[in-house]
N, C-alpha and C positions, 0 to 999 in steps of 0.2 A: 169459238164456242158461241158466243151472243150471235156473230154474223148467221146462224141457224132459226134463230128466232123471229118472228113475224116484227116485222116494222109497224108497230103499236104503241102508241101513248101510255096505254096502260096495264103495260109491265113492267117488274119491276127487277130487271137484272143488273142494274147498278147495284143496286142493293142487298144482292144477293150472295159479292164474296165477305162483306163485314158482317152479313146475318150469320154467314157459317160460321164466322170465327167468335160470335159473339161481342163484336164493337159498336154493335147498333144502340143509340138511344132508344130508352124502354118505349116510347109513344110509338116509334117510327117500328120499332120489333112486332108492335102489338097490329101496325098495320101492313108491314109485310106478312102475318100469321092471317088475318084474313086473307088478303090474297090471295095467298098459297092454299088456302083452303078450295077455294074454286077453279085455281090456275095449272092446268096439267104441263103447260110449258113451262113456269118458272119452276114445278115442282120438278120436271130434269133437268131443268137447267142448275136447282140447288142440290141437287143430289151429284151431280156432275162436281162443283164445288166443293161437298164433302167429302168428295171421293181425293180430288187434288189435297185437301184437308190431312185425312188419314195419311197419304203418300207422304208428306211434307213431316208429317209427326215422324213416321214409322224412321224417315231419312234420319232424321234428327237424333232419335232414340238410340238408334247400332249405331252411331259416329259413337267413340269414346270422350266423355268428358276431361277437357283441360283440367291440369291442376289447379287446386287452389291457392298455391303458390308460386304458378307460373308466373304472374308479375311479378313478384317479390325476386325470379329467378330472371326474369329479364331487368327489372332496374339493377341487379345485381351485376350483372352482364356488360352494362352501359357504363357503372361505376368505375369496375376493373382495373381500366388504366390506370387512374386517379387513385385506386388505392397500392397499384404497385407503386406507383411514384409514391405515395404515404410511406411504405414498407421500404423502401431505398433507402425513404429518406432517415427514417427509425433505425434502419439498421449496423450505420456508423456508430451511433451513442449506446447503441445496444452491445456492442462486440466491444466496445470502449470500454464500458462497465462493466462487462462479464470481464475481462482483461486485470480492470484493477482490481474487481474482487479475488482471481483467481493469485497475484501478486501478494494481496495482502494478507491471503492464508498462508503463502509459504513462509510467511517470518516464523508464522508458527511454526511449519512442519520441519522445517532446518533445525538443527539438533543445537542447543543452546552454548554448548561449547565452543562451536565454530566460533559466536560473537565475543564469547570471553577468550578467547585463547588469542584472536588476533586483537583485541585489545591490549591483554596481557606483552604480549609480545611485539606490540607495535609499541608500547610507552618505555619497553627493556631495550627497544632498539634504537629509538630518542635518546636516550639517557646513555646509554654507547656512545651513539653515535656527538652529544655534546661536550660530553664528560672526556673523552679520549680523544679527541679528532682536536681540543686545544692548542694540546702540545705540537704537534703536526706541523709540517710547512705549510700546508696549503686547507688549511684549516677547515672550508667551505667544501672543496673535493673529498676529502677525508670523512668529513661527513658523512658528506650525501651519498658517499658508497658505503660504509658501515648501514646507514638509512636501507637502503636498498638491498643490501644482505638478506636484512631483516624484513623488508616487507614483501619481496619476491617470493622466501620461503615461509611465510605466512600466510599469504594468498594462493599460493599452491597447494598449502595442505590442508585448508577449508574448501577448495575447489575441490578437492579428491574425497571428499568425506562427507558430502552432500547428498548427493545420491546413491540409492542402492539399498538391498534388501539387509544388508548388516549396519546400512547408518541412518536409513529411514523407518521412525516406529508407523509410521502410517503405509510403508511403500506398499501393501496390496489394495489399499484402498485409492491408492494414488493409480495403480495399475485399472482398475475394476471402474474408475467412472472415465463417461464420455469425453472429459477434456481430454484434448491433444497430449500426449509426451512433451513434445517439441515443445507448447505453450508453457510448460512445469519448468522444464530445465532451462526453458530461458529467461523466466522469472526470476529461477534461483540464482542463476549464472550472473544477472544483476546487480540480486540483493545482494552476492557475498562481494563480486569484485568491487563495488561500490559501497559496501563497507568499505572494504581495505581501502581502496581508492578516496575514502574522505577521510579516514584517519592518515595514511601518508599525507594526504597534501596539507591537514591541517600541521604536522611535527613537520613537513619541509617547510612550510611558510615561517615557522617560530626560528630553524634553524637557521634559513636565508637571509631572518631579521637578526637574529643574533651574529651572527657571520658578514655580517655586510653585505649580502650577495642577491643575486635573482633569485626568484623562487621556479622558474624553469629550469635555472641552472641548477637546482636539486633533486629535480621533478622528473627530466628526461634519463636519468640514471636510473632511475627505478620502474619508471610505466610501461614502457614497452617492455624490459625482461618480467615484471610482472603478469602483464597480459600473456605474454609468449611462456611463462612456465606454468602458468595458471590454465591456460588451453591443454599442452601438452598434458599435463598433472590430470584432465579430465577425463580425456581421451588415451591414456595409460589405465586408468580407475576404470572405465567400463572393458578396455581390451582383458586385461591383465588381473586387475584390484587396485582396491585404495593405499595399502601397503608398500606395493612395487610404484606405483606410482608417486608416493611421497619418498621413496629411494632414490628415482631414477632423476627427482625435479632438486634433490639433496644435489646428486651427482655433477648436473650440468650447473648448478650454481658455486659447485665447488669447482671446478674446472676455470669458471670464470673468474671469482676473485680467490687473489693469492697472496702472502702478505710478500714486500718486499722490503721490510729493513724492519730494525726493532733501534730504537733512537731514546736511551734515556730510560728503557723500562716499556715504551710502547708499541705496542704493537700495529705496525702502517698496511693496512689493506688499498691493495689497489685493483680497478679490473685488469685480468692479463688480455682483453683486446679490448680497447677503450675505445676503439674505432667502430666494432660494431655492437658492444655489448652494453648498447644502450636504443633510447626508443628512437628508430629510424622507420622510414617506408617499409623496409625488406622483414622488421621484426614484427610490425604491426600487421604484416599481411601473411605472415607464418602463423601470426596469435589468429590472424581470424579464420584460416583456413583448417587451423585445428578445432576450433570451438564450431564451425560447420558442420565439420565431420563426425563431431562427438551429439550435436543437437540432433543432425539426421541418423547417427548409430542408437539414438537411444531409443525408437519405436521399434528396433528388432530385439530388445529382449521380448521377454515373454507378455501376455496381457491377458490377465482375467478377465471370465468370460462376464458381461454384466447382466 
């Protein structure tokens, strides 16, 4: 464009694209305005100017305007990573706590009899088990199977009467919110067998000291048929009911002990297989293959819609 223009001192086409845009200091404006008054070349040469002017706006104008919070969306952007690793890392203590909260409702939701009834009958089966097992030969064995009589079929009938729409007053609202089934029942599955599981061990430890004996030696008589009639008891209660399932966990612990003498007026209970009808590898992996089956059967009942 200038290359068009007379090679002259005095013109003034440098000055001619900041007068279009209006960048000129006001002295230097006032004396490109003369100029331009007498100057037919500068005067196309800034019309020329204006023209690039207009073009340049009009470009500018139909482009659409960026957001106002495009930056805000791109530091958001750049953050990202940084805040999934944040979110990883929150999310262990997050699910931890939702965990124990969701445990420490169900002490509530468990029907209050479960904890009196294996109280009741875990201190009646102590008191058996010390009272009667004196006379005995083998004073410490005597025991610790009377003991386990008693807390095998205690732990199976709190395990069958935990769940379900005749023994839970909350079960639709337990069905209707987002926690898991599975999270519910294994909460409970817990809290009951670990009652039972602390009151046993605390009456075998008192016996074992009274008796002279190990406290395993009392212990292994009762945990594993516990855990193993406590599963089955669970997984009969959803097949079946709670009913048949406190029948059937009757039946197999009566099959197992049988008395075998009466000596003086007492009565001697002993297991009739002593060899497996205690806690071994093959019984603890029967108890947990049943409480699997029962945790993953319990999302195919029904589920309110929420």
């Amino acid at each position: 464009m200038t290359s068009q223009l007379p090679e002259r001192q005095d013109h003034i086409s440098d000055h001619l694209p900041a007068y279009a845009n209006g960048k000129l200091d006001p002295l230097i404006a006032d004396q490109v305005n003369d100029h331009l008054s007498h100057c037919n070349t500068c005067q196309a040469e800034l019309s020329t100017w204006q023209v690039i002017k207009e073009t340049a706006q009009y470009a500018v104008a139909s482009e659409p305007l960026p957001s106002s919070s495009i930056l805000d969306q791109v530091w958001a952007t750049i953050d990202a990573p940084a805040l999934r690793v944040l979110d990883h890392q929150r999310l262990i203590p997050h699910a931890i706590a939702h965990l124990w909260l969701v445990f420490k409702q169900q002490v509530r939701v468990i029907h209050k009899s479960i904890w009196i009834a294996s109280t009741l009958v875990g201190l009646l089966g102590f008191c058996f088990a010390l009272f009667f097992s004196k006379q005995a030969p083998d004073h410490l064995y005597n025991a610790a199977s009377i003991l386990s009589l008693f807390t095998t079929v205690v732990a199976a009938s709190g395990i069958a009467f935990m769940y379900g729409s005749d023994n839970d007053a909350g079960f639709e609202i337990t069905l209707s919110t987002p926690t898991s089934i599975r999270i519910v029942m294994l909460c409970r599955i817990v809290l009951v067998i670990g009652f039972n599981f602390a009151l046993s061990a605390i009456t075998s430890a008192i016996l074992a000291i009274s008796h002279g004996g190990g406290i395993w030696e009392v212990m292994q008589l009762w945990l594993g048929p516990m855990l193993l009639l406590s599963s089955i008891s669970l997984t009969i209660s959803f097949l079946i009911g709670s009913a048949f399932a406190i029948a059937i966990t009757l039946l197999i612990e009566a099959l197992q002990t049988v008395p075998i003498s009466v000596e003086k007026g007492l009565l001697i209970l002993q297991l009739a297989r002593p060899d497996v009808w205690q806690t071994s590898p093959t019984i603890l992996l029967l108890a947990l293959c049943f409480f699997t089956f029962a945790v993953f059967y319990a999302p195919r009942q029904p589920r309110l819609s929420s």
